[in-house]
Backbone bond lengths (Angstrom), bond angles and torsions (degrees), N, CA, C in turn:
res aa  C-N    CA-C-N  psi(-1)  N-CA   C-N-CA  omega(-1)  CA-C   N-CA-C  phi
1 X - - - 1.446 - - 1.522 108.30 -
2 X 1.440 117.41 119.09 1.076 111.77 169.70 1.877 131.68 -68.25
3 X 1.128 113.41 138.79 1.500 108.56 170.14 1.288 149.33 -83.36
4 X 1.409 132.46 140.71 0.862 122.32 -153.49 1.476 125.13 -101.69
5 X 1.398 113.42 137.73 1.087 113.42 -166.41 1.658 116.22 -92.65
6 X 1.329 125.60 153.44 1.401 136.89 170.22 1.649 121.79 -22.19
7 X 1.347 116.11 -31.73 1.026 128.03 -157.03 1.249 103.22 -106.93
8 X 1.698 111.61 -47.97 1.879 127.23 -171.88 2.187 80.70 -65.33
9 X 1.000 120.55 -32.59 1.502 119.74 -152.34 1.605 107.01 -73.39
10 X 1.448 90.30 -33.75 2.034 98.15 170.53 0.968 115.17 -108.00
11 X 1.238 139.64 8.86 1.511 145.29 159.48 1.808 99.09 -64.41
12 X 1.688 107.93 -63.85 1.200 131.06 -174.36 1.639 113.78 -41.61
13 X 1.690 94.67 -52.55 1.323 99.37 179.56 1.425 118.83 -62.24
14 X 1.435 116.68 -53.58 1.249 130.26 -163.56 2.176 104.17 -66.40
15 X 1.215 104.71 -10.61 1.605 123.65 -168.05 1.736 81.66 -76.23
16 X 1.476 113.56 -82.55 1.567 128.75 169.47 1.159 109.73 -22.80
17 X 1.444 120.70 -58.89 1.465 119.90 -159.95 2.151 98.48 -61.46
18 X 1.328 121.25 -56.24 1.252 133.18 -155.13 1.571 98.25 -78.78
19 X 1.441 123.76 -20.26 1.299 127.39 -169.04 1.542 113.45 -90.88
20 X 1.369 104.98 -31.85 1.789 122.21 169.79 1.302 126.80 -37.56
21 X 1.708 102.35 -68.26 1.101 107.76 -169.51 1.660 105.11 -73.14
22 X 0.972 129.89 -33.93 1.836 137.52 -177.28 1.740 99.44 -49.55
23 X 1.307 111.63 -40.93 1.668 124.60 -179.94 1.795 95.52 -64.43
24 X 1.113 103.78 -13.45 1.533 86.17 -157.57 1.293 103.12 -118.77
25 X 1.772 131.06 -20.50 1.465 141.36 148.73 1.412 123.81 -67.15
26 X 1.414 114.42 -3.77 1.146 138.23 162.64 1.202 126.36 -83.55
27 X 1.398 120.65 15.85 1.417 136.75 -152.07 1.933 117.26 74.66
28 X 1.390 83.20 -111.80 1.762 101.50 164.40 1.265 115.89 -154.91
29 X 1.532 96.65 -174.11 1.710 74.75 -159.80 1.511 108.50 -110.07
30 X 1.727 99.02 31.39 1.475 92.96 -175.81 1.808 98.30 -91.37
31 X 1.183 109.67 165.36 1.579 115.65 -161.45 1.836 107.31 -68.44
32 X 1.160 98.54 132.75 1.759 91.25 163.92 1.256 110.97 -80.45
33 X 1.456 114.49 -178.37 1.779 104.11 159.88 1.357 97.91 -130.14
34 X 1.394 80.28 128.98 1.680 102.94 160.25 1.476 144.42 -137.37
35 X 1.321 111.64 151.02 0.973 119.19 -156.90 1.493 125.65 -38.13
36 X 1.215 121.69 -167.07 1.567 115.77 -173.41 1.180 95.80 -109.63
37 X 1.563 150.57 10.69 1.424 118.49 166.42 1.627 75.92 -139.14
38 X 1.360 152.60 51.33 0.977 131.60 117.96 1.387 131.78 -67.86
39 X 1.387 103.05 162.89 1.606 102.74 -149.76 0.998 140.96 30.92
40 X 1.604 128.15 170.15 1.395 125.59 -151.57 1.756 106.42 -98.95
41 X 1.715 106.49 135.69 1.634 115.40 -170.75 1.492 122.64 -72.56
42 X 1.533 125.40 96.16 0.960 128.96 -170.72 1.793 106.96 -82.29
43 X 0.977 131.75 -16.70 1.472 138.13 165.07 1.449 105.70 -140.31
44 X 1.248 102.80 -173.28 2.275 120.82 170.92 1.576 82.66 -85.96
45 X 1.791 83.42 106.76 1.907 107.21 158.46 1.243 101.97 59.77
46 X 1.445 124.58 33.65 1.515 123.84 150.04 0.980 89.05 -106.03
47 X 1.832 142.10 156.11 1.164 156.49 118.47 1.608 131.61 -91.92
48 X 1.391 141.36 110.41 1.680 137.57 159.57 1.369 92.52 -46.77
49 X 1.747 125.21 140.66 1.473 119.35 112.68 1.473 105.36 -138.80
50 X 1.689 89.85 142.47 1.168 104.33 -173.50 1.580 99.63 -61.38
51 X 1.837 110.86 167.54 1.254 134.94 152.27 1.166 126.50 -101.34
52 X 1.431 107.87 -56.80 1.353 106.18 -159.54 1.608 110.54 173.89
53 X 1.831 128.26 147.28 1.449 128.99 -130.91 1.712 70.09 -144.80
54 X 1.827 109.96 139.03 1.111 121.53 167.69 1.430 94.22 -153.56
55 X 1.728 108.60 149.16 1.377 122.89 155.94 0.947 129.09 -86.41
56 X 1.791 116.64 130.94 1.661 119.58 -163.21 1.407 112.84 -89.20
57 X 1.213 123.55 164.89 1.569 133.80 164.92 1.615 111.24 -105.23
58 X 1.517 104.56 7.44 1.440 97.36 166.13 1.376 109.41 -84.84
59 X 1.659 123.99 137.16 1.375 133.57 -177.56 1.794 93.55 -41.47
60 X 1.569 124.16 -67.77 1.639 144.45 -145.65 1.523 92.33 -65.81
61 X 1.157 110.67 -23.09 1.698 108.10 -170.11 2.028 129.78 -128.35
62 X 1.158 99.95 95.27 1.467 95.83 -167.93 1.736 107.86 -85.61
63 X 1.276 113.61 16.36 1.614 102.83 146.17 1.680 106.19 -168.87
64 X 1.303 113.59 -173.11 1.596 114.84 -177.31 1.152 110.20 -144.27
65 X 0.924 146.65 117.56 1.946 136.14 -162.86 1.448 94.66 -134.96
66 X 1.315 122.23 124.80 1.327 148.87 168.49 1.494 119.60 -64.25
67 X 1.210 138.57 131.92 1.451 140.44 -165.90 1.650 98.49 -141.29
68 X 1.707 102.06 151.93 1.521 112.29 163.36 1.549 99.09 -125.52
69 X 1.892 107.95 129.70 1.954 90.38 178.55 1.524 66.79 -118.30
70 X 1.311 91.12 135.96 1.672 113.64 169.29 1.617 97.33 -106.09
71 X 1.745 94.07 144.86 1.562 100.72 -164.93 2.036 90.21 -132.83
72 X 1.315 106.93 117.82 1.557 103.11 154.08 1.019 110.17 -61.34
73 X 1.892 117.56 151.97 1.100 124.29 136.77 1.511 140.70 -2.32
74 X 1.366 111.73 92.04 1.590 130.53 -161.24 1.557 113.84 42.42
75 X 1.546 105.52 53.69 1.508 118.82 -162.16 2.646 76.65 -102.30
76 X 0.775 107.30 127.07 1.698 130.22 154.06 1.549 120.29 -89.81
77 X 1.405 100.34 123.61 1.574 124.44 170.99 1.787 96.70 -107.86
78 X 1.251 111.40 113.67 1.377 114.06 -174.45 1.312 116.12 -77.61
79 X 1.756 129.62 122.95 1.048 102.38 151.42 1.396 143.01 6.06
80 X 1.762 108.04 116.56 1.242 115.30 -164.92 1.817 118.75 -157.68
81 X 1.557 106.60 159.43 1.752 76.75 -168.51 1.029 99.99 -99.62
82 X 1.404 127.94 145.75 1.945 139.34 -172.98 1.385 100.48 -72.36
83 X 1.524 114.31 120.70 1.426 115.97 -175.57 1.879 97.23 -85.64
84 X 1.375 124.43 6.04 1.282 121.80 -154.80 1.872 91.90 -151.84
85 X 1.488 112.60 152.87 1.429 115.41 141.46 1.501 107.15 -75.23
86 X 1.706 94.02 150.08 1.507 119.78 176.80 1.328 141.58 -164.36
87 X 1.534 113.62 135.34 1.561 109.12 -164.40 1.342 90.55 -113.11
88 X 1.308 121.01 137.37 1.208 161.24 158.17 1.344 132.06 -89.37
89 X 1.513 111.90 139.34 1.201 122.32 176.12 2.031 127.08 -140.33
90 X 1.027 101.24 152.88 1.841 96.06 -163.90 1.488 62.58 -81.78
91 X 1.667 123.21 162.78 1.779 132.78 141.28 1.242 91.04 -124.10
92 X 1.714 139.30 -18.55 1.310 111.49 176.23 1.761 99.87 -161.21
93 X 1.376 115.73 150.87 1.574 105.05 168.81 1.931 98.11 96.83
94 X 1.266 114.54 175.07 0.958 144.90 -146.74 1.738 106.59 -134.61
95 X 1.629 133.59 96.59 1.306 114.21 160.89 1.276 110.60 -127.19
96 X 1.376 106.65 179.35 1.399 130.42 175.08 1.962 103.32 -105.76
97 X 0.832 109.08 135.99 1.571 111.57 -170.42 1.864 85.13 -125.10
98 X 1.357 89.37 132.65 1.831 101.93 174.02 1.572 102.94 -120.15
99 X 1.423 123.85 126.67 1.837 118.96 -179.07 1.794 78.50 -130.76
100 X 1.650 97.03 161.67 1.552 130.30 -156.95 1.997 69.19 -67.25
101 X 1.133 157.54 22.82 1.459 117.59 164.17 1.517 100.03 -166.34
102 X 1.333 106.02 10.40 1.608 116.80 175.59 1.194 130.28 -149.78
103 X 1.219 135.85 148.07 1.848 116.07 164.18 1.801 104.00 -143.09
104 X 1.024 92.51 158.15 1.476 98.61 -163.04 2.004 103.45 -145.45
105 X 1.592 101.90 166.02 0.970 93.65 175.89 2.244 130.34 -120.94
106 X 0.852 139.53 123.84 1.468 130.72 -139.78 1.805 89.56 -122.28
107 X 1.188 87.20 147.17 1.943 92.71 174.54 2.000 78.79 -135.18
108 X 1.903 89.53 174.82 1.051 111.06 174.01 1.654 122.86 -55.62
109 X 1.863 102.78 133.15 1.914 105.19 -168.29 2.013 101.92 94.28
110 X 1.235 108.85 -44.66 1.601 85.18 178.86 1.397 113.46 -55.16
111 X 1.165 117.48 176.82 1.079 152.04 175.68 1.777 140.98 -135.43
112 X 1.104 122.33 125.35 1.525 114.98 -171.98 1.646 102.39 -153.10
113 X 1.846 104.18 169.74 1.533 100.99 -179.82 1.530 114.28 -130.79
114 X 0.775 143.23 151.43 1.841 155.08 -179.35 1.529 94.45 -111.77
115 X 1.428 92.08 148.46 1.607 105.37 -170.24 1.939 115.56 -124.67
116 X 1.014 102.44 116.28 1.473 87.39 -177.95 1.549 123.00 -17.84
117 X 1.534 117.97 146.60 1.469 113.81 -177.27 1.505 123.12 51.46
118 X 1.486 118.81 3.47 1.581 130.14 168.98 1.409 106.62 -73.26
119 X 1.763 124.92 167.94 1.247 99.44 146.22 1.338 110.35 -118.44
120 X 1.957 105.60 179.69 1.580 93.98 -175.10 2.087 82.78 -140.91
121 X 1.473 104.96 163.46 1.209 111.13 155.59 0.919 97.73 -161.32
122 X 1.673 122.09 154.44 1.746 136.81 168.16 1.525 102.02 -128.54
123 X 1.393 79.15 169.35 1.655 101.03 175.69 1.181 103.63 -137.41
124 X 1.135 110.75 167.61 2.064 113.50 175.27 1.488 102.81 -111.41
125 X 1.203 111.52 79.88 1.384 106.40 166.69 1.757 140.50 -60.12
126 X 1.355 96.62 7.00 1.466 110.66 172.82 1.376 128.99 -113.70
127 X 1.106 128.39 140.11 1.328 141.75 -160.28 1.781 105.58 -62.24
128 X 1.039 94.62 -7.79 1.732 99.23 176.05 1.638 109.42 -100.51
129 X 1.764 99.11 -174.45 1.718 97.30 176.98 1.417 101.44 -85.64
130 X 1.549 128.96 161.76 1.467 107.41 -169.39 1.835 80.74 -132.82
131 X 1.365 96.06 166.07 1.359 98.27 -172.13 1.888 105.48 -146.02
132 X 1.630 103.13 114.57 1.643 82.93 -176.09 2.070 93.33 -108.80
133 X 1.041 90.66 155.30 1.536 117.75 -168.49 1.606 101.47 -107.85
134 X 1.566 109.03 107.87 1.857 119.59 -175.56 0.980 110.06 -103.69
135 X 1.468 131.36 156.66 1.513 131.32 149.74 1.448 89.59 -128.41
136 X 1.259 101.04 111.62 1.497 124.79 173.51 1.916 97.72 -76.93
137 X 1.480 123.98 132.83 1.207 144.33 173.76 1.647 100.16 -108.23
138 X 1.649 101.58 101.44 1.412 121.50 171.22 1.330 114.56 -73.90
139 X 1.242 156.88 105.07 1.547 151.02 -161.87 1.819 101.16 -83.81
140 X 1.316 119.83 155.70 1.433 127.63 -128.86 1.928 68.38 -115.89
């Protein structure tokens, strides 16, 4: 594990600090429900809908726009490359997250991040609708 330095340590913080409150003008981040042809279909029984567009005080990022991808029941978002950094959140459901050198597994409340030019894909491994909650990091 690499260590962290003074600098990576307030970058990190100050990332958290500006990313919080957007989770939280965004409503919350527990899942709404919505309908089946809201928002626009980025896969079979994946759906985008937007939330909501804020301006950052991070120098790297001149805005942050909030997303819900609603996932049916063992509905797959394929592997893909992140045109953006991004922190992520389960708000509802059960996935499996696959990255070009890892995969792991997330229930509702975790949290994880995708990195520009990384890739990411999920699945909804739960018998419910699953809902992950983004703050997409727009670069300035």
């Amino acid at each position: 594990m690499e260590t962290m330095n003074r600098r990576s340590a307030i970058a990190l913080g100050v990332t958290a600090a500006a990313v919080t409150p957007l989770f939280a003008l965004a409503r919350s981040a527990t899942a709404k429900e919505y309908g089946p042809n809201e928002g626009k279909e980025i896969a079979p029984g994946v759906r985008l809908v937007e939330v909501g567009t804020g301006t950052s005080d991070i120098p790297a990022y001149k805005s942050i726009s909030i997303v819900d991808i609603v996932f049916q029941p063992g509905a797959v978002a394929p592997e893909a490359v992140m045109d953006n950094d991004m922190v992520c959140t389960i708000a509802a459901g059960e996935f499996t997250i696959k990255k070009a050198d890892k995969e792991f597994k997330l229930k509702e409340g975790d949290m994880y991040t995708c990195a520009k030019g990384k890739t990411d894909g999920a699945t909804n491994t739960s018998a419910a609708v699953g809902v992950h909650r983004i703050a997409i990091l727009m670069a300035a």
